[in-house]
PLY file of the C-alpha trace (Angstrom):
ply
format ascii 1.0
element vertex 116
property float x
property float y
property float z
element edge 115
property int vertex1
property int vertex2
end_header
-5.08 -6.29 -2.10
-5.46 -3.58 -4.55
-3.43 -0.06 -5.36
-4.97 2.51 -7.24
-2.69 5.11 -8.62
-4.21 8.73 -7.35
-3.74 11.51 -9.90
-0.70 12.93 -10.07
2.26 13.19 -12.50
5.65 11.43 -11.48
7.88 13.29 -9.61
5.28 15.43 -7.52
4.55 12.86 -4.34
4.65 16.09 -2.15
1.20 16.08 -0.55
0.11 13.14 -2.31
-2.22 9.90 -0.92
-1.64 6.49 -2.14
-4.42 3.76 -1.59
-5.13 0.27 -0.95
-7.96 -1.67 -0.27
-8.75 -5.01 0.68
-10.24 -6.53 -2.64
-13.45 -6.91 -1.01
-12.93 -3.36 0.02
-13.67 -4.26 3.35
-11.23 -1.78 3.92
-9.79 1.29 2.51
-7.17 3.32 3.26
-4.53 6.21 1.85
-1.23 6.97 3.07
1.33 9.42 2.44
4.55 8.50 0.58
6.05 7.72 3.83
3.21 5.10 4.85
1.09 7.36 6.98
-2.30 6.77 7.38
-4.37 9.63 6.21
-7.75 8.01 5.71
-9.42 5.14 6.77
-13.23 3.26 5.94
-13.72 -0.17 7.66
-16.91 -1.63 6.59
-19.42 -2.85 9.87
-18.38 -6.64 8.82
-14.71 -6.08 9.82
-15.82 -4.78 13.26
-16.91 -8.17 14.11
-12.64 -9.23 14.02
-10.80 -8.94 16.56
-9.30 -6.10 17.21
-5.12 -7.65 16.71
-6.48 -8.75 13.62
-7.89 -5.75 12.19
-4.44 -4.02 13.29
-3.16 -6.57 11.31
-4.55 -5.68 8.11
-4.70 -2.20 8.34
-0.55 -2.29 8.81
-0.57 -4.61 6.04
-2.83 -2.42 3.82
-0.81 0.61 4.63
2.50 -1.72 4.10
1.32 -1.96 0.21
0.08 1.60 -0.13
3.89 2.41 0.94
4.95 -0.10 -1.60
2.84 1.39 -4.26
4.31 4.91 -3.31
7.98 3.92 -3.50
7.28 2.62 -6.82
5.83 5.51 -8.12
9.11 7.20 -7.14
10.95 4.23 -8.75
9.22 4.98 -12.07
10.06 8.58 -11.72
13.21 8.79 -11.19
14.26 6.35 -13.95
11.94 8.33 -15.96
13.78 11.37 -15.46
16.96 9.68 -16.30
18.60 7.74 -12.88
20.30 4.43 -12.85
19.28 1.61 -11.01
22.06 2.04 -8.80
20.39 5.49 -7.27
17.13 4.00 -6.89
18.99 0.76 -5.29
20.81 3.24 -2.91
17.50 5.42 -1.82
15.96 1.61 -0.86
12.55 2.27 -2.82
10.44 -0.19 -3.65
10.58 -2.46 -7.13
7.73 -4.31 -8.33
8.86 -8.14 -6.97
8.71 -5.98 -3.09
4.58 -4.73 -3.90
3.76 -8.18 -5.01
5.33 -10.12 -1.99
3.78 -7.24 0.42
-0.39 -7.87 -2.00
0.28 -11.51 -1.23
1.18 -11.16 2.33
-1.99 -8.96 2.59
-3.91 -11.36 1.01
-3.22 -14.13 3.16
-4.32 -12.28 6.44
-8.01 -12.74 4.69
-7.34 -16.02 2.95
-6.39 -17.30 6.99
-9.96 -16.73 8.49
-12.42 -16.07 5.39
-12.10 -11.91 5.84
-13.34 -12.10 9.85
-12.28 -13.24 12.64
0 1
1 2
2 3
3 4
4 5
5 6
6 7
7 8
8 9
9 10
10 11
11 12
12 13
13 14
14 15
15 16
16 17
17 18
18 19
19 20
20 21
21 22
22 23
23 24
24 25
25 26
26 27
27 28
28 29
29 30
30 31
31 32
32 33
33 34
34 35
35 36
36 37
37 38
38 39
39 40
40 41
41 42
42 43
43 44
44 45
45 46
46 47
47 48
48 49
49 50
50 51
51 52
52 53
53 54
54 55
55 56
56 57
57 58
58 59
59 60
60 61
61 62
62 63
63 64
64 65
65 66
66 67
67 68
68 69
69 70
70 71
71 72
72 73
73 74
74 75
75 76
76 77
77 78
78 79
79 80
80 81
81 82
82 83
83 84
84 85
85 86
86 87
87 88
88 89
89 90
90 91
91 92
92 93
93 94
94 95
95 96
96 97
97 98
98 99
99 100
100 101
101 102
102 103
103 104
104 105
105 106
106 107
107 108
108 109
109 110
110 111
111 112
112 113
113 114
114 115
């Protein structure tokens, strides 16, 4: 799975998308910072999967963009001068939580060769 940082300077999520793809980009997606799907593109290939499946790796695709929002806030808010123990108390995501939630992602492809 892949996260692409949309423009934007720390600190001003408000309104803001975050993306993920599948690395074949198979499927791509944005969310807002709270994980809601905004936009959506499923390439003809991924139709052929059933349709649990595909639910499965859009929720796991929109489970990273989430992750890739939090830390955005993460870096933000230390960048602006909090401790770790205020970005520990608001539950946002560190780095060790976006790469468990790429590789979990990744595995849903790795199980059936992208469709099934």
């Amino acid at each position: 799975m892949t996260i692409a940082d949309s423009a934007g300077p720390p600190g001003t999520d408000h309104g803001r998308l975050f993306p993920a793809s599948a690395r074949d980009g198979s499927i791509a997606l944005a969310v807002t910072a709270d994980g809601l799907p905004v936009t959506l593109s499923i390439s003809p290939g991924q139709l052929a999967a059933s349709p649990e499946r595909l639910a499965e790796r859009i929720v796991a695709l929109c489970a990273v963009a989430r992750a890739g929002a939090g830390l955005h806030a993460r870096a933000a808010l230390i960048e602006s001068g909090a401790g770790p123990e205020v970005t520990a108390a608001l539950g946002l995501t560190g780095r060790e939580d976006l790469v468990r939630l790429e590789a979990d992602a990744d595995r849903l492809w790795e199980q059936d060769g992208g469709v099934r």
